[in-house]
N, C-alpha and C positions, 0 to 999 in steps of 0.2 A: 340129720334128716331136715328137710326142709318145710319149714312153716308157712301157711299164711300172712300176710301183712298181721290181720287182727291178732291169730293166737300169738304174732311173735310179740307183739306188744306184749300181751298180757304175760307171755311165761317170762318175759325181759323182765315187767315190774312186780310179777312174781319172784322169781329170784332177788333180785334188789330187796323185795321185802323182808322175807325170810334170814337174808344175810345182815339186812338194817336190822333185827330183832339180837344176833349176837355181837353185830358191829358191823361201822360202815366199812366200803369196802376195800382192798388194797392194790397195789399196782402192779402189774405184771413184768415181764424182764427184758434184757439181753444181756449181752456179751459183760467180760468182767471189766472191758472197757467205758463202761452205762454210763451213762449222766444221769442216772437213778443215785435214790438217796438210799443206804441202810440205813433199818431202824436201828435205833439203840438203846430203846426205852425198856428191853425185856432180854434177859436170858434164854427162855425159851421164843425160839419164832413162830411159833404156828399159831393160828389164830383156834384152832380148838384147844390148844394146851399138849401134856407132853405124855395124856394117859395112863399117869400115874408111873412116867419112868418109861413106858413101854417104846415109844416114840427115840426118846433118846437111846435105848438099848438095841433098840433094830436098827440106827443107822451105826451104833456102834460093832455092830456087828457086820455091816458091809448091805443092810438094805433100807434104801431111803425111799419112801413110798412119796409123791407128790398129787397135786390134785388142785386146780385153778379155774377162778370165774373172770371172765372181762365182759363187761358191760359199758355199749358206748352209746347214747344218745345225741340228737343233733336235731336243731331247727333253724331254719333259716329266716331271716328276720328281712334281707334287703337280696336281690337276685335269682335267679333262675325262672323258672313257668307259674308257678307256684308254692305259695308258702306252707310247709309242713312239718313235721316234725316224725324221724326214722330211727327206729334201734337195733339195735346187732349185739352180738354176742359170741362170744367163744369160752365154752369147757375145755380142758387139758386136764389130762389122768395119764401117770406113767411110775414109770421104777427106774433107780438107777441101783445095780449091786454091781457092789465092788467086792471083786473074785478075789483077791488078797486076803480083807480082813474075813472074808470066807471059807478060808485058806484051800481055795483050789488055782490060782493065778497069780502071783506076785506082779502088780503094777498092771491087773487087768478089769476093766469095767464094760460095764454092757447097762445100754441104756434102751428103753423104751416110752415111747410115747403117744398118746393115741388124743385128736384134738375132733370137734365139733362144733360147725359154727352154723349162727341162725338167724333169722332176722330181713331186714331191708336196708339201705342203701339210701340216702338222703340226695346223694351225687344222683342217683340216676333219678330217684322218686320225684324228686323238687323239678327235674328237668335243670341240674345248676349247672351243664355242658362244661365243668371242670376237668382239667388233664389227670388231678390228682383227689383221690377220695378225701372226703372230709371226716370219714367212720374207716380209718386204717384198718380197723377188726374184720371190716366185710371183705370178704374177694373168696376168688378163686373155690367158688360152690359154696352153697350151705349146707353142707353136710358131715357127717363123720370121714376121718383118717387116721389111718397109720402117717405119722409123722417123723418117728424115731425107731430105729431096728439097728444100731450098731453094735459092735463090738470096739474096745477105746485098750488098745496094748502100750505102755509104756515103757524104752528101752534104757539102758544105759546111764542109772540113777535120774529118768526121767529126763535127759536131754534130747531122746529121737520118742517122737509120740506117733504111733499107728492108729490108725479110722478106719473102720470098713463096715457097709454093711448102707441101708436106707437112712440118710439123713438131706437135711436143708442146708443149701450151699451158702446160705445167710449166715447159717451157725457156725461158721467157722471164718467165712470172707467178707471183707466189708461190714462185719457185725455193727449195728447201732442201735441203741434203745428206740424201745417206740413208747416216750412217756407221752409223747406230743401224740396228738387225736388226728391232725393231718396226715397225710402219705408222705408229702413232701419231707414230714422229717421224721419220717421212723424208719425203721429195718436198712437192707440195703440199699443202696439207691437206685442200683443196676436194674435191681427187678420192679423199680417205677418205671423207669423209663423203660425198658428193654423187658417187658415181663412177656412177651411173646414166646422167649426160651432163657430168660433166666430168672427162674423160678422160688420165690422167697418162701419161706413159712406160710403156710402148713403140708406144703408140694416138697417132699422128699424124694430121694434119686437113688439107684446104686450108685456106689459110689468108694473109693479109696481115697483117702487123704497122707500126708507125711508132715508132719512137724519138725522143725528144730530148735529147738529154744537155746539160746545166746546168749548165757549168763553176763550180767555185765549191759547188754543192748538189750535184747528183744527177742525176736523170733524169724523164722522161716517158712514160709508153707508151702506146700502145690496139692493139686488135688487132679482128680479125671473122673469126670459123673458120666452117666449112661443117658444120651440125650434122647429124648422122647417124648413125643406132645400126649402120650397116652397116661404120662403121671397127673395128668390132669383132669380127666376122667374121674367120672362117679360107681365105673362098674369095678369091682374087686379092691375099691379103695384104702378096706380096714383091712387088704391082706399084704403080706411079702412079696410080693408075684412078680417076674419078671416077664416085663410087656415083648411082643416079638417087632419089629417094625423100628428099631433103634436108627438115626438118621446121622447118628456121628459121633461123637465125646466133645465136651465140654472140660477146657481146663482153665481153673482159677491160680492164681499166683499170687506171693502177698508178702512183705517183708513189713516188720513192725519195731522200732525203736520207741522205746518205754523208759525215758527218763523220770530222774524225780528231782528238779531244780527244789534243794532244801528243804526238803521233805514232800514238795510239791506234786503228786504226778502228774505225769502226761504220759502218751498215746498219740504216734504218729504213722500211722499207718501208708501205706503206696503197692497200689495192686492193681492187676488187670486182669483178661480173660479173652479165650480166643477160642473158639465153637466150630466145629470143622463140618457140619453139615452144610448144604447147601439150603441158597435162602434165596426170595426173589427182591430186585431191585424195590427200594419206594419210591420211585419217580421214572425209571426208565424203561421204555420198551426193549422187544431183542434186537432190535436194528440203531438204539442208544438215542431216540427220541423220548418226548413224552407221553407216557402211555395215554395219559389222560384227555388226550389232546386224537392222538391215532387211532385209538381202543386196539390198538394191539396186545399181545401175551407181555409179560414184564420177563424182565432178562434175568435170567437168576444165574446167581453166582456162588459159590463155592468158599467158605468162611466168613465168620463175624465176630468180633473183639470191641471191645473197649477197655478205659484204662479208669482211674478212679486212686482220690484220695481221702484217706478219714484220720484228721486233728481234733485229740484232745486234750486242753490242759487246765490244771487246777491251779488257778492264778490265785488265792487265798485261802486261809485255814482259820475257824472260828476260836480253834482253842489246840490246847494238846488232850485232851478229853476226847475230841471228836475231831482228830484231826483231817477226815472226810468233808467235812460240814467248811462250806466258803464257798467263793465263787470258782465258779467253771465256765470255758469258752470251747465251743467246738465249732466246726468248718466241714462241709461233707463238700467233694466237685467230683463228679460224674460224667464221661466222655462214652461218648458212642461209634460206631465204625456210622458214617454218613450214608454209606449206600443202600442200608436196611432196616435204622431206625427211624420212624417217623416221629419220636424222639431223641433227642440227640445230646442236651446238656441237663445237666439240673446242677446245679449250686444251692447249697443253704447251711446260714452260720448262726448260731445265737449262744443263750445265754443258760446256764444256772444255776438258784442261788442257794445251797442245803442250808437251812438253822436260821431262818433268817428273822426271827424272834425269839429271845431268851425263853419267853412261854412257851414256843410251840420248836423246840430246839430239832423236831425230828421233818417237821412240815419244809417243801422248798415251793422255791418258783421257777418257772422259765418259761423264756421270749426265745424265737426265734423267727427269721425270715428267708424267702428262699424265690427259685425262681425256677422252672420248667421249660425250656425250650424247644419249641419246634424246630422240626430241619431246614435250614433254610433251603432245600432243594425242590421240600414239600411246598412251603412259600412259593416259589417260583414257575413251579406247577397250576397253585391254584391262580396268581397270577397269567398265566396262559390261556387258562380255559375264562378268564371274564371278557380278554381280549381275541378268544376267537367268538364272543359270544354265547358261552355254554353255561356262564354264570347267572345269576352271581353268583360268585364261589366267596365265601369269606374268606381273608388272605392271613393265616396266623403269624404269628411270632409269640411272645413269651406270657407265660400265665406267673404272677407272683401271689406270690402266698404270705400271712402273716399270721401267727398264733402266739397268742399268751397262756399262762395256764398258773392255778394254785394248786398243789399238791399238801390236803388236809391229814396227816396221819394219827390217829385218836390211840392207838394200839396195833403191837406187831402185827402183821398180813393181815393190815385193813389199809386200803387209799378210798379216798375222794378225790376226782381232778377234775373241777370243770374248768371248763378255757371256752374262750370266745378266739373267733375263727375271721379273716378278712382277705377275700379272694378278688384282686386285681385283674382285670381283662383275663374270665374264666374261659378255658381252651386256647387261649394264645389269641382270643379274637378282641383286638381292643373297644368294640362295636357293643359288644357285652356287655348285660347292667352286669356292675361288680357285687360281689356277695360277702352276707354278713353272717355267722353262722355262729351260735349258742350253740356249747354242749358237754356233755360229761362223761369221762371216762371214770367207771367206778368198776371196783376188783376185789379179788381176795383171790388168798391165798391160804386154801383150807388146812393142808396140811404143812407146806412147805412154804418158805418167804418168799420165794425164786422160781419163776416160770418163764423163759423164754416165749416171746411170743409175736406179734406182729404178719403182717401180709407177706 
C-alpha cells in the first residue's frame, strides 16, 4: 500500500525501532554468488531463535517459512533542488517446501513470495536528476506483490534443473547482491539501464527456465518470460493472473564458470538477452531523421538485446575457520542494443572486505565505483535541437557514481549498513551540482538469514 511522505517516515522509524529493541537490523540477499558476508557467530540463524526446535524441525521436514525488513534511509548533504532526507522500505514474507523431504516429489520445490514496499524516493524528492536511485529498495510502485509463484524440479541427480511458474528474471540472470544502497550496484544491471522491459525484483513473469550445471565448470541456463508492460501494474498484483496483451517473449542466456583458485572462489558469469517485441527508436523518426528535430512518429522496430558480464573473485581468505572472510573483487559491464535504449552502458567494479577486525570477525566493508551512460545517439539528438534553436537542451554523457559502506553485524539476521554516497555530473549532465548523499541501509531477517531482494 502506499503511504504518505509523513506516515511513511514514521512507520520506517517505527519499525526500525521496534526491531532496535530486539537487535539492530540485518542485511538482505542475492544470488549464492553475493558479495554478502554469512554470519558465523550462531548456529541457529534467525534473529527470533529456533522456538524451541520447532523452527529447525519444519525446515527439516521440507518447510522453510521466511520473513524480511529493508529499511533504507538517505539525505543529501551537497546537490539536487533541495536538501532532505527520504526513506523506503520493503517487507518480504514467503515459503519455500521442498516436496521431497515431504515425500510427495523427489528433487521438487515450490517457492513462494509475497514483497511490499513503501516509502519515498530521495532521487526524485531532493530533485537530485540522477540516472540511478540512491534508495535501490524504492521502484517500481509502493505497493504489495506477488513476487514468487514457482515450481523448482530437479532431474538427473540434480544436473538438469526445471523453473516454471511466476518469478524475477534477476533471480536467476545476471543475479548480484544489492548490499550497496546505490542502484548502480545492486541487482541486475540490465534492469537499471534497460528497466523499460527488463524487469528486476519485485516484477515477476511467467516464465520457464532450464539449467545445466557442469560439474567441474559451472553452469548453463536459458530461460523465455512472458513479456508484458501489464506486470507492472498495481491492479491484481498479489494474484497469479495471467495479463492478455502479451507483446513478445523475452529470452535470457547465461553460461557461468565457478572456479576456486586454492580454495579461492570465483564466479564468472557472460549472458545476454533478446526481447522479440517490437519497440520504438530513441532518436529516430519513420523517415530515419531526428524526431526531435521533425516531430514526426519514431520508427519502431522489431527486437531488442543486450549482452552483459558479471566477475567474481575472492582474492584472500582471513583463516581456515572462516574461510569466506577476506577480500573480494567484482566487475559488473552492461551493453544495450543502441537503437532503443536511452541507456546504453553501465560499468561498475569494487571491493569487499569480510572479517576485517579480529573483534568484529563477522562485520565487512565495501567500496565500489561505477559509471551510467547515455546513448550517445541521445547526445546527438539533444545536440541538434540547441542548434536548431529549440534549446537549450542539456547535452548528456555519463553519470558516475561512488559508494563506500560499513556493514555492522551484532547477531545472526541483524545488519547495520550505513554508507555515504558521491554522485558525479548526476543524469549524465556534467552542468550539474554533484551530490553527496548520507544513508543507511538497515534489515533483518526475522525468520530466515536469507532474503533475496533488490529493484
Amino acid at each position: 500500500m502506499k503511504t504518505s511522505r509523513f506516515n511513511g517516515w514514521w512507520l520506517g522509524l517505527a519499525a526500525m525501532a521496534v526491531m532496535a529493541c530486539c537487535a539492530p537490523m540485518s542485511a538482505r540477499a542475492a544470488d549464492l554468488q553475493s558479495v554478502s558476508v554469512q554470519s558465523n557467530s550462531a548456529a541457529v540463524p534467525w534473529l527470533f531463535g529456533d522456538w524451541n526446535g520447532m523452527r529447525t524441525g519444519l525446515k527439516n521436514a521440507g518447510v522453510d517459512f521466511q520473513l524480511g525488513y529493508v529499511g533504507e534511509i538517505a539525505g543529501n548533504a551537497t546537490g539536487g533542488l533541495r536538501k532532505q532526507a527520504a526513506y523506503a522500505d520493503q517487507w518480504a514474507a514467503g515459503v519455500n517446501l521442498d516436496l521431497g523431504r515431504l515425500g510427495l516429489v523427489q528433487g521438487g520445490h515450490v517457492q513462494i513470495t509475497l514483497t511490499d514496499r513503501n516509502g519515498s524516493n530521495l532521487s526524485d524528492d531532493a530533485g537530485l536528476g540522477t540516472l540511478q536511485e540512491v534508495q535501490e529498495i524504492y521502484g517500481r510502485s509502493q505497493t504489495a506483490r506477488l513476487t514468487r509463484f514457482w515450481y523448482n524440479q530437479e532431474f538427473v541427480g540434480g544436473l538438469v534443473d526445471w523453473k516454471i511458474g511466476r518469478m524475477p528474471i534477476s533471480e536467476d540472470f545476471s543475479a548480484f547482491s544489492c548490499d550497496f544502497q546505490n542502484l548502480t550496484f545492486c541487482g541486475m544491471p540490465a534492469g537499471n539501464i534497460v528497466g523499460s522491459y527488463v524487469y528486476n525484483w519485485p516484477i515477476s513473469q511467467w516464465a520457464s527456465r532450464w539449467k545445466f550445471n557442469l560439474p567441474g565448470f559451472g553452469y548453463f541456463e536459458f530461460a523465455a518470460f512472458d513479456q508484458n508492460p501489464k506486470y507492472l501494474g498495481t491492479q491484481q498484483a498479489l494474484l497469479p493472473v495471467f495479463f492478455a496483451g502479451s507483446t513478445g517473449i523475452l529470452i535470457p542466456v547465461e553460461i557461468a564458470w565457478q572456479p576456486a583458485f586454492g580454495g579461492l572462489n570465483g564466479s564468472y558469469k557472460l549472458g545476454g538477452w533478446f526481447d522479440t517485441s517490437s519497440a520504438p527508436d530513441v532518436v529516430s523518426d519513420v523517415n530515419g531523421g531526428p524526431a526531435a528535430i521533425t516531430g514526426l512518429p519514431l520508427l519502431q522496430g522489431r527486437g531488442r538485446y543486450g549482452a552483459y558480464i558479471n566477475f567474481l573473485q575472492q582474492i584472500t581468505s582471513n583463516s581456515a575457520l572462516t574461510p569466506n572472510h577476506g577480500l573480494s573483487l567484482f566487475l559488473n559491464a552492461t551493453v544495450a542494443d543502441r537503437r532503443i535504449a536511452f541507456m546504453d552502458l553501465q560499468v561498475a567494479g569494487g571491493l569487499v572486505y569480510a572479517g576485517p577486525f579480529q573483534s568484529r570477525p563477522n562485520d565487512d566493508i565495501g567500496f565500489a565505483v561505477g559509471a551510467t551512460h547515455v546513448n550517445g545517439r541521445v547526445a546527438w539528438s539533444e545536440a541538434l535541437q540547441n542548434l536548431a534553436g529549440l534549446g537549450p537542451v542539456p547535452v548528456r554523457g555519463s553519470e558516475f557514481a561512488i559508494e563506500a559502506y560499513y556493514t555492522f553485524r551484532p547477531r545472526n539476521g541483524v545488519e547495520v549498513r550505513p554508507n555515504v554516497q558521491y554522485v558525479v555530473a548526476p543524469g549524465g549532465i556534467s552542468q550539474s551540482r554533484n551530490v553527496l548523499v548520507f544513508g543507511s541501509e538497515n534489515s533483518s531477517e526475522l525468520l530466515r538469514d536469507r532474503i533475496e531482494g533488490g529493484l
